[in-house]
Structures are given as structure tokens and as C-alpha cells.
C-alpha positions in Angstrom: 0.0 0.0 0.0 2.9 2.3 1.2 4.4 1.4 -2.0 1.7 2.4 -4.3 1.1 5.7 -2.7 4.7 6.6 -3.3 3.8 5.4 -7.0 1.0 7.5 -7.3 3.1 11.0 -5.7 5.9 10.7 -8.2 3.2 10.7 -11.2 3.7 13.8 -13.3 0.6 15.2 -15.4 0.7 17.6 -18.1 -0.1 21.0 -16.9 -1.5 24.4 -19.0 -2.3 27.2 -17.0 -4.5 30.1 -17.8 -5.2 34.2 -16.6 -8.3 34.2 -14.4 -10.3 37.1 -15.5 -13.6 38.6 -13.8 -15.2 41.4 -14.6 -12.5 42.4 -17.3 -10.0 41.8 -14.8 -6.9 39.4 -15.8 -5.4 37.4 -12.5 -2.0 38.3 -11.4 0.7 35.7 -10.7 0.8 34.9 -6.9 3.8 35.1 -5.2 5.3 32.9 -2.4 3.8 34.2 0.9 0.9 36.2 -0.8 -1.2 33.2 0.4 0.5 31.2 2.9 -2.5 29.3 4.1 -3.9 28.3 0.2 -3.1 24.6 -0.8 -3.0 22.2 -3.2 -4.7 18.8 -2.8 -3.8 15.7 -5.3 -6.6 13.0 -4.4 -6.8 9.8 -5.7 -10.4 8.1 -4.9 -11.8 4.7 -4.7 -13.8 4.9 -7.7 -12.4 6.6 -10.6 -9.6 3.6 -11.2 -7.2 5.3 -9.0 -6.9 8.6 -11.2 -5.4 11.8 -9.3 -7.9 14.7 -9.3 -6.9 18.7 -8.4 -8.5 20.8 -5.9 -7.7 23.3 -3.2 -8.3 24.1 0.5 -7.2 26.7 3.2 -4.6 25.5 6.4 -6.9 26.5 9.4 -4.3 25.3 12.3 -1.5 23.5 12.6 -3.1 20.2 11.1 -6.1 20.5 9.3 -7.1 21.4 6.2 -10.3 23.0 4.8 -11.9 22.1 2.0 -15.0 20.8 -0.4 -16.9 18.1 0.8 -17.0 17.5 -3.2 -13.4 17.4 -3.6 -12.5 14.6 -1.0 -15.3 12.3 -0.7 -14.2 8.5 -0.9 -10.9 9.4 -0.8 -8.0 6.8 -1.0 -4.9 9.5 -0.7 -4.9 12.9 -0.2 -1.9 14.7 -0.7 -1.1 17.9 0.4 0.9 20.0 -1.2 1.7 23.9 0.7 3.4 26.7 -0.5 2.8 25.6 -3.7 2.3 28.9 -6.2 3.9 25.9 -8.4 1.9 22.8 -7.4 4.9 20.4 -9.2 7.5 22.3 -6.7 5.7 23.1 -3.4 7.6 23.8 -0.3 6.0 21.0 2.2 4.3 17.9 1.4 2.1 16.1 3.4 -0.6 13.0 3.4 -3.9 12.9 5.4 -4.9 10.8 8.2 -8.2 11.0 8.2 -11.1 13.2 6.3 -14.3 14.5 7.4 -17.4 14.8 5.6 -20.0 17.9 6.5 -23.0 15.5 7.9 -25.6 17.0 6.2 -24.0 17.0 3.2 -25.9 16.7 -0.2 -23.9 15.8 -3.5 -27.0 16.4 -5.4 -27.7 19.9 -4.2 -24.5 20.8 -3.1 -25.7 21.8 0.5 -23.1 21.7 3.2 -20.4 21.3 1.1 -17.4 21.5 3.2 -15.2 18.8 4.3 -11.9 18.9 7.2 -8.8 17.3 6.2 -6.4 15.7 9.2 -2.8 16.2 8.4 -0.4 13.4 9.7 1.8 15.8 11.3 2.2 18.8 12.7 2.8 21.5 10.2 5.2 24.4 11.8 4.8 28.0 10.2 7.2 29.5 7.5 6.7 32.7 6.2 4.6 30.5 3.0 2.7 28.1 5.4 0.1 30.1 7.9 -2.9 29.2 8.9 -5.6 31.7 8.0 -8.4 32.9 10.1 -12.2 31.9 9.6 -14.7 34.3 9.7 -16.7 34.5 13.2 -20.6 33.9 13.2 -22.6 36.4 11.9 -20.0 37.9 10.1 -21.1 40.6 7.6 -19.5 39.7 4.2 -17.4 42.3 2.8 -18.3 43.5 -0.7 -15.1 42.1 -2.4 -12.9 39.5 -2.1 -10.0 38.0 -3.1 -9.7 34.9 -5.4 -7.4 32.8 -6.1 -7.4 29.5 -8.3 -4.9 27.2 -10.8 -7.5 27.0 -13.3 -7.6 24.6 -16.4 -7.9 24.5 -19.7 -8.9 21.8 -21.9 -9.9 19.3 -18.8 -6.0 19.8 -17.8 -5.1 22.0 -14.5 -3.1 24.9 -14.9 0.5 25.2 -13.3 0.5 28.4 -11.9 -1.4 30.0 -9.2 -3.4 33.0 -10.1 -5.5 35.7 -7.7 -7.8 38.5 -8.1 -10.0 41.0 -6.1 -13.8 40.5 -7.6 -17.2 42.3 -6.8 -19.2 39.6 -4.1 -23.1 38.9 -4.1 -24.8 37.7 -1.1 -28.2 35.2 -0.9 -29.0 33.5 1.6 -25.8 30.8 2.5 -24.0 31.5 -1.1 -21.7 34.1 -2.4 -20.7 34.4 -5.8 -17.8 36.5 -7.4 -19.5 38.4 -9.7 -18.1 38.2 -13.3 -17.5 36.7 -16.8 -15.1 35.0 -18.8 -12.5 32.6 -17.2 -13.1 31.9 -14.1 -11.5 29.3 -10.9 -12.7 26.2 -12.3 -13.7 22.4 -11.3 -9.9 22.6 -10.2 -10.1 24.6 -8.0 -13.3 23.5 -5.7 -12.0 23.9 -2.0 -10.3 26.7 -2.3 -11.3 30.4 0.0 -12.4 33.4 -1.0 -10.1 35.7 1.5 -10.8 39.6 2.4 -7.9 41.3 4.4 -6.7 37.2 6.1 -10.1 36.2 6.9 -11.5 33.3 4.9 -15.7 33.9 4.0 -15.8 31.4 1.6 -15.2 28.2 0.5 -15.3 26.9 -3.3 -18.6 24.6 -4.3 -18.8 24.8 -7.0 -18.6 26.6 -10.8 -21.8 28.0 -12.1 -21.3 29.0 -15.6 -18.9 32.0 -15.5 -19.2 32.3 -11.1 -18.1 31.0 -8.9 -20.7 30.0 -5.9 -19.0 29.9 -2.5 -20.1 28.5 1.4 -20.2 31.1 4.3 -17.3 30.1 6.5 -19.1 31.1 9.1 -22.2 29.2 9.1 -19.8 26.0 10.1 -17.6 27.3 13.0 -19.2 25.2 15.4 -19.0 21.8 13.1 -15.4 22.8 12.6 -14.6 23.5 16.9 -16.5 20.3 17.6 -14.8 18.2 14.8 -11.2 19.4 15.2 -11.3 19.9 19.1 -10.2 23.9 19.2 -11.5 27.0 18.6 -11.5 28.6 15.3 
């Protein structure tokens, strides 16, 4: 088993990446420590014949990982992968012990979307790896936000990452990055929407040219009761 998880790390796929663009707006080129609490997740699951999928999530302590329930459900591997503005040269890389589903999660609505990722160590700060903070209940929602995303092109992940202030629309437990064009794509699902290091948001999904994200907040208390702190 050990053996084919090493097998599985050392694959190397293709990679094209591509500007984000919202509202007109082209994505800049992130820089090491820009976003030290963005990763990169590599998951192989137990259906798809052991294929590696992309997708992203925010360090919210010193070993979990937040993410899309979408991007890690009936995972076999998850690989970790921080610091990585490169995702093929990341500073850290780490595996997961154990990952944990939102309960009231929906796949076919996409309702309680969010999933916690264990690390299998303790991952000390750099000046790229930080934790971010999560937004406290009842937090109003600023009226931008910054995005930030790999993106794809042609069913391929891109290779660089890319991030951008957009326009944000509240309803009800959703907020979307107002905008057209390219766009974080299915690549990018799990990964935060961020206003001044506070996380609001978290990636589920990509509808048509918008992206739709999760209020942070509205899980605090699944995240302090799953993860044993206080977020």
C-alpha cells in the first residue's frame, strides 16, 4: 500500500495554465507568501480507477485542512501539497490521516459542502505556510474578495497559481464572485475566497462563469466540535 502511494506522488501530469479574468479583470501571478494558508490537494479516490484529481483548500491550524466536501469524498490519498504557487514544486508535502465529511452533506444539491482534512503531522509555520483565520458567526460579508485559483484549460489543471479582487453577491448561504469570462474552475473547488486574512468562503462549485462559495461562518461550530479547538 505504502508502495503504491509513493507510485502514485511521483506521477507527473501535463499541466496548461491560464489568466483568471472577472469582470474584465486578468489574475496576477501569486507570489510565495501572498497566500500562505492556500493549498493544493492531489486525491486519488476509490472509484475513478485510481486517477489523481486537483482541488484546493485553506490551512486553518496547525493540522487540518479546509476544503469541499465534493473534492474529497471516498478518498483513497490525499496529498497535500503547501506553499505551492507551483503545485509540481511546493515547499512541504504532506498526506492525510483522516477526512471528514459535512454530515448534512448533499452531493446532489450541493448543500453543506465542506469537508476537514487531518494532516499526519504537525505542520510548523514559514513565512509561505500560515494558517488563515475563519470568519466569526454572523459575520457581515465584505463587498469584495479575493480569489485565487490554478484554473484549467482543456480538462487539464493549470500550473501556476493566479488571484484576483472581484465584486461579491450575497443570498442567503452562497456568495458568488460576480463576473465573466474565465473563471476558478472544477480545479479549483475547495479553495477560500479571503478579504484582508479572513477566509468567507469556500469553493462549491462553478456555475457557468461564477463562482458559488459557502459562508465560513455558518460551520464554526461543526469545525470547533470536529477538530477539538477553537476557530
Amino acid at each position: 500500500m505504502k508502495g503504491f502511494g509513493v507510485a502514485l506522488f511521483c506521477l507527473v501530469v501535463a499541466v496548461q495554465g491560464r489568466n483568471l479574468d472577472v469582470d474584465g479583470l486578468s489574475g496576477s501571478p501569486a507570489q510565495l507568501g501572498e497566500n500562505p494558508w492556500l493549498v493544493h490537494l492531489r486525491v486519488t479516490k476509490l472509484t475513478g480507477g485510481g486517477l489523481l484529481s486537483s482541488s484546493v483548500g485553506s490551512l486553518i491550524g496547525s493540522s487540518w485542512v479546509l476544503t469541499a466536501a465534493s473534492a474529497v469524498q471516498d478518498a483513497r490519498f490525499v496529498w497535500i501539497r503547501y506553499g505551492a504557487v507551483d503545485p509540481i514544486r511546493p515547499e512541504l508535502v504532506t498526506e492525510t490521516s483522516t477526512v471528514r465529511i459535512h454530515p448534512e452533506y448533499n452531493a446532489a444539491t450541493g448543500e453543506n459542502n465542506v469537508a476537514l482534512v487531518s494532516i499526519n503531522r504537525i505542520v510548523q509555520p514559514t513565512d509561505n505556510i500560515k494558517p488563515v483565520t475563519l470568519a466569526a458567526a454572523g459575520s457581515e460579508i465584505p463587498s469584495s474578495g479575493r480569489l485565487c485559483g490554478f484554473g484549467g484549460e482543456n480538462n487539464i489543471p493549470g500550473e501556476r497559481l493566479q488571484c484576483l479582487e472581484a465584486d461579491l453577491t450575497v443570498e442567503g448561504e452562497t456568495i458568488t464572485a460576480k463576473g465573466t469570462g474565465s473563471v476558478p474552475s472544477e480545479f479549483d473547488i475547495g479553495s477560500p475566497l479571503v478579504s484582508d486574512g479572513v477566509q468567507y468562503g469556500v469553493l462549491s462549485s462553478v456555475d457557468g462563469t461564477a463562482p458559488v462559495y459557502l459562508k465560513t461562518s455558518l460551520y464554526r461550530a461543526w469545525i470547533q466540535e470536529v477538530t477539538g479547538t477553537i476557530v
